[in-house]
C-alpha angles and dihedrals in degrees: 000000000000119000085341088070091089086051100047093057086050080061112042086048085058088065113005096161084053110038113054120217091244096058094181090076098067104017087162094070118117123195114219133259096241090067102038093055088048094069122112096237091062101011091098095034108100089212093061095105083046095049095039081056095049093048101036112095089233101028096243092111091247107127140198119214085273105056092047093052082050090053095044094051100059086042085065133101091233103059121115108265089231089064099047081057087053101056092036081057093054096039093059093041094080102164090054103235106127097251128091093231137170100271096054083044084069098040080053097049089039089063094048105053093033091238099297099127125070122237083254086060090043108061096018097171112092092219084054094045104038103064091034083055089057095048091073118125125200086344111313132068120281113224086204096068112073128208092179128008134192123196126220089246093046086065093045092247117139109213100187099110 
């Protein structure tokens, strides 16, 4: 396992009744989101739900082996820059459309401040609130309709990875 080796044993303590010591055996094991985001590393990040998702193979925040080493990897001082960009990008891009919105901005600004602000807090400028008040569809906001879009290129950020 290399310099992994440390990591692997984090993850196999997570689940040991899940994950075998010779993981090999069983590579397909995930271990499940409840345990991830109660690491120390993400228990207290409002965003942990969010990075276990991006990094998880089916976005539900459950992980193999591969997908924690990946995680830890770009958590890591020593990630290019560049590909720390590229998964910010992803994690704040929470409707998955390849665009940081309106609507993700105030995903964004809900986790930070744990929910304790209202949508008129949170986009306190009338030119911002206003249009995001008219894109609203059977009664709640509609993450499709965008009152502001950014690009990944307009942030600087390359997502061909």
């Amino acid at each position: 396992m290399g310099s992994h080796g440390g990591l692997f044993y984090r993850y196999q303590d997570l689940a040991p009744q899940l994950v075998p010591l010779d993981y090999t055996s069983c590579p397909d094991v995930k271990v499940p989101y409840e345990l991830i985001g109660s690491m120390p590393e993400l228990k207290d990040n409002p965003f942990r739900q969010r990075i276990a998702q991006v990094f998880s193979d089916d976005g539900d925040g459950h992980m193999t082996l591969d997908n924690f080493l990946d995680m830890f990897s770009v958590m890591s001082e020593m990630a290019p820059r560049d590909l720390k960009a590229y998964y910010a990008f992803k994690i704040y891009d929470f409707n998955d459309d390849g665009y940081i919105c309106a609507w993700d901005l105030e995903q964004t600004v809900t986790k930070l401040t744990r929910g304790e602000l209202s949508a008129e807090e949170h986009l306190p400028h009338p030119h911002l609130r206003a249009p995001w008040r008219s894109r609203v569809r059977g009664g709640r906001r509609d993450p499709s309709l965008h009152c502001g879009i950014w690009p990944p290129r307009v942030l600087g950020i390359n997502t061909r990875h």
